[in-house]
C-alpha positions in Angstrom: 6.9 -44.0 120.4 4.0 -46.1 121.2 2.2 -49.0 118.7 -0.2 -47.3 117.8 1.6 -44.1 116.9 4.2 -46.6 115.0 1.0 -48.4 113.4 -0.3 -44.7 112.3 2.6 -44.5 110.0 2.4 -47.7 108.9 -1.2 -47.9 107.4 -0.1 -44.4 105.7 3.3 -46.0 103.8 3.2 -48.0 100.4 5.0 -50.7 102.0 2.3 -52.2 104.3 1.5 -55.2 104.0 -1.3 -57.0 105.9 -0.8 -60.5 107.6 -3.9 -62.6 108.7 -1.2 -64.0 111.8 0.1 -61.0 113.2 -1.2 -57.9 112.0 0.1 -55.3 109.8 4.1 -55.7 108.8 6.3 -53.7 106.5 6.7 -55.4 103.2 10.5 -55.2 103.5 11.1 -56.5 106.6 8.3 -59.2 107.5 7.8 -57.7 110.6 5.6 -55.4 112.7 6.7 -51.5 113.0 9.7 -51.5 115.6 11.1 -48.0 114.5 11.9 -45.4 116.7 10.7 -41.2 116.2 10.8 -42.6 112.3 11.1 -45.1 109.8 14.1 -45.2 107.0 12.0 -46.7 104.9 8.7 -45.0 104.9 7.3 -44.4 101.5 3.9 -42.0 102.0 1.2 -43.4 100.1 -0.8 -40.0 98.4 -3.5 -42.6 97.5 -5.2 -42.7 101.1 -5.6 -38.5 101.1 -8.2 -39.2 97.9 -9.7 -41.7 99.5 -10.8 -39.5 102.8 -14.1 -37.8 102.7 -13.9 -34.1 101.7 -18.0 -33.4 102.5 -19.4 -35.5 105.4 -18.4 -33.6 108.8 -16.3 -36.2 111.5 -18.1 -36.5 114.9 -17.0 -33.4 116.9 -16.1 -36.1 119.7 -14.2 -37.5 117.1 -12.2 -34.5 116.0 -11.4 -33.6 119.4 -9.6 -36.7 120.4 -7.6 -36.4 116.8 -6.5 -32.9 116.8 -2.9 -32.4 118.6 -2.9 -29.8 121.2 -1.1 -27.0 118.9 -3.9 -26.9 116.8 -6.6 -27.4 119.3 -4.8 -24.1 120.7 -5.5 -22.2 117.2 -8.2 -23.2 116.8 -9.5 -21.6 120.2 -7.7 -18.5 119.2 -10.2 -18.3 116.2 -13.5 -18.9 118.1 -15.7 -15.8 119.2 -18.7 -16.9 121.5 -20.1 -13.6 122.0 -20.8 -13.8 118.0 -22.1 -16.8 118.4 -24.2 -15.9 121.0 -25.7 -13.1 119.6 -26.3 -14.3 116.4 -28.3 -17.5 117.7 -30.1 -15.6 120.0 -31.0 -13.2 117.2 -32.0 -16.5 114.8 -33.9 -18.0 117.7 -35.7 -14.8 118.2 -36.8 -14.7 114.4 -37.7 -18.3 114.1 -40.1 -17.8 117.5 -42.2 -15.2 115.4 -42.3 -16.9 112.0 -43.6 -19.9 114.4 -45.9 -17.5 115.8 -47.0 -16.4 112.7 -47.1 -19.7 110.4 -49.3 -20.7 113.5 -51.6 -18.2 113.4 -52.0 -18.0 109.7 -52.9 -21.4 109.2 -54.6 -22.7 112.5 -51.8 -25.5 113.0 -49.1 -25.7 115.5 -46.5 -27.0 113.1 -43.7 -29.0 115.2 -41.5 -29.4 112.6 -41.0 -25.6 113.2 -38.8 -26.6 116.2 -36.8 -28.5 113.8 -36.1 -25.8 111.7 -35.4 -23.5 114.7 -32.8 -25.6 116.3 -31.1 -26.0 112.9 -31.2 -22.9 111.9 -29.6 -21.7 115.7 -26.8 -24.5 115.6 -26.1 -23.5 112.0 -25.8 -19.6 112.5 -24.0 -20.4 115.6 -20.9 -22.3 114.1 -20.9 -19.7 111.3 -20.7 -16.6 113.5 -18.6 -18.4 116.4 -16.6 -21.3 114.7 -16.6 -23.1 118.1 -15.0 -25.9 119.5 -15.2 -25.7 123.1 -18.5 -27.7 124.7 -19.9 -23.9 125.8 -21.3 -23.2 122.0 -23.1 -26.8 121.9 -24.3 -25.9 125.2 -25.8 -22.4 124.3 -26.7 -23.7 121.2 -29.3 -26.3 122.5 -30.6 -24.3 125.2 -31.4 -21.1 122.8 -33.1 -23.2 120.4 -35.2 -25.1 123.1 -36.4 -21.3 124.6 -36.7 -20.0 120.8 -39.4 -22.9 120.7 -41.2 -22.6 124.1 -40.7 -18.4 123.0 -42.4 -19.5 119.3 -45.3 -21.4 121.1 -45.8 -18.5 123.3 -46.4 -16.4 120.5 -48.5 -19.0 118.8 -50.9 -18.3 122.1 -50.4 -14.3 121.8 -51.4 -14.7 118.1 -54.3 -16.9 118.8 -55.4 -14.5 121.1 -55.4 -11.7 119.2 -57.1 -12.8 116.2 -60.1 -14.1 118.5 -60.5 -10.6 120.4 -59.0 -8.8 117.1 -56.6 -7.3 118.8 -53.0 -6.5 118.0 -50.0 -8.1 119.0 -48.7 -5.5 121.5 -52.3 -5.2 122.5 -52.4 -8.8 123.9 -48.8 -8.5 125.1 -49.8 -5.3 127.2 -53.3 -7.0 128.9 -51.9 -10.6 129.4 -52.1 -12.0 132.4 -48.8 -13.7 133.1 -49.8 -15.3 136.1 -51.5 -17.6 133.5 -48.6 -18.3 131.4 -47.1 -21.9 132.5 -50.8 -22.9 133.1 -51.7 -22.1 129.4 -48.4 -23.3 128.0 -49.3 -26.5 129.9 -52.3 -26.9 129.0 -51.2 -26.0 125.0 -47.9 -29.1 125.1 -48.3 -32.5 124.4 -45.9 -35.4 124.5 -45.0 -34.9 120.5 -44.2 -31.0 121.2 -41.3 -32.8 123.8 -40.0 -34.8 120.8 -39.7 -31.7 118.7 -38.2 -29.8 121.1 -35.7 -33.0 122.0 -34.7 -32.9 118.7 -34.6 -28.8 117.9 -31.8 -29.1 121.1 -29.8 -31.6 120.0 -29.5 -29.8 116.4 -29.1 -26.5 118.3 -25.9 -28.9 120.4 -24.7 -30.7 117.5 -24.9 -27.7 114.3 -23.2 -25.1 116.8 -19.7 -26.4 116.6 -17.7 -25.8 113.7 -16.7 -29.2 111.5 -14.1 -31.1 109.6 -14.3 -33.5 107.7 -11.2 -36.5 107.3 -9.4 -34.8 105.1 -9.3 -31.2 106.8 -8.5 -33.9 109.8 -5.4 -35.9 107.9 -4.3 -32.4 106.5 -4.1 -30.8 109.8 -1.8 -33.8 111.4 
């Protein structure tokens, strides 16, 4: 058993007792944990468990590195990407036209509509997939960063439309697409990269599923 898996037991037992000289040292004995596989006199303090937080989610690095293998393994078991997949496309899809429209309807290209997208992708994500492996952070941040460049798209198609008055489909059946990155170019500024920055690293970070310390200390 190593010192810090001794030490893990130790700042969990009633009888701890911190010294400013050397550390933390059983109240019995003086001296710093020597035991081996366990300790006679460990006495489990139920105090600490009240003291975790129940609500804020632990850094998914974080969880990672303090699950144990078994339940890393169950945990796998449980996820289901394809879910997750098609369920953020599906939400990235739906957030594109509402951009499209919200556009449209009130002459502004709102960018705190990539926000929203890239939460609401993440979010849907861990829901549908409960995922843990890097893959569903992954997909996560790159379907919400095409749900925004597909949302401005239709911001243009919209535009479009209402100037020649004609429909959606109308404009998506006579656009030149030879035009497309040139327009979408012309239509991005530096703040649209900072929305979309941000709508990708909500899509990466909301995507996995979360625990918080106690599902954490619960699990060990």
């Amino acid at each position: 058993m190593t010192k810090e898996e001794q030490l893990g037991f130790c700042k969990k037992c009633l009888n701890r007792r911190l010294d400013f000289n050397i550390g933390l040292v059983c109240n019995l004995t003086g001296r710093v944990a020597d035991f081996e596989n366990e300790c006679k006199d460990y006495n489990y303090d139920k105090s600490i468990v009240e003291k975790l937080d129940d609500e804020e989610p632990v850094q998914h690095e974080d969880v990672i590195h303090n699950l144990s293998e078994e339940n890393l393994t169950r945990f796998r078991a449980e996820q289901n990407y394809p879910a997750a997949l098609i369920v953020g496309i599906v939400v990235g899809l739906l957030g594109a036209v509402l951009w499209g429209v919200i556009t449209v309807a009130t002459g502004y290209q709102i960018g705190y509509m990539a926000i929203a997208i890239g939460a609401g992708v993440g979010l849907s994500m861990r829901f549908a997939g409960k995922g843990i492996d890097p893959i569903f952070g992954i997909t996560g941040g790159l379907i919400a960063i095409l749900s925004c460049l597909l949302g401005n798209f239709f911001s243009i198609v919209g535009y479009l439309g209402s100037i020649e008055g004609m429909g959606v489909f109308e404009v998506l059946g006579v656009f030149d697409y030879g035009q497309l990155i040139p327009i979408m170019t012309e239509t991005f500024s530096f703040m649209d990269i900072v929305f979309y920055g941000i709508a990708a690293y909500e899509g990466f970070k909301f995507a996995f599923r979360t625990f918080t310390e106690k599902d954490i200390h619960e699990l060990r």
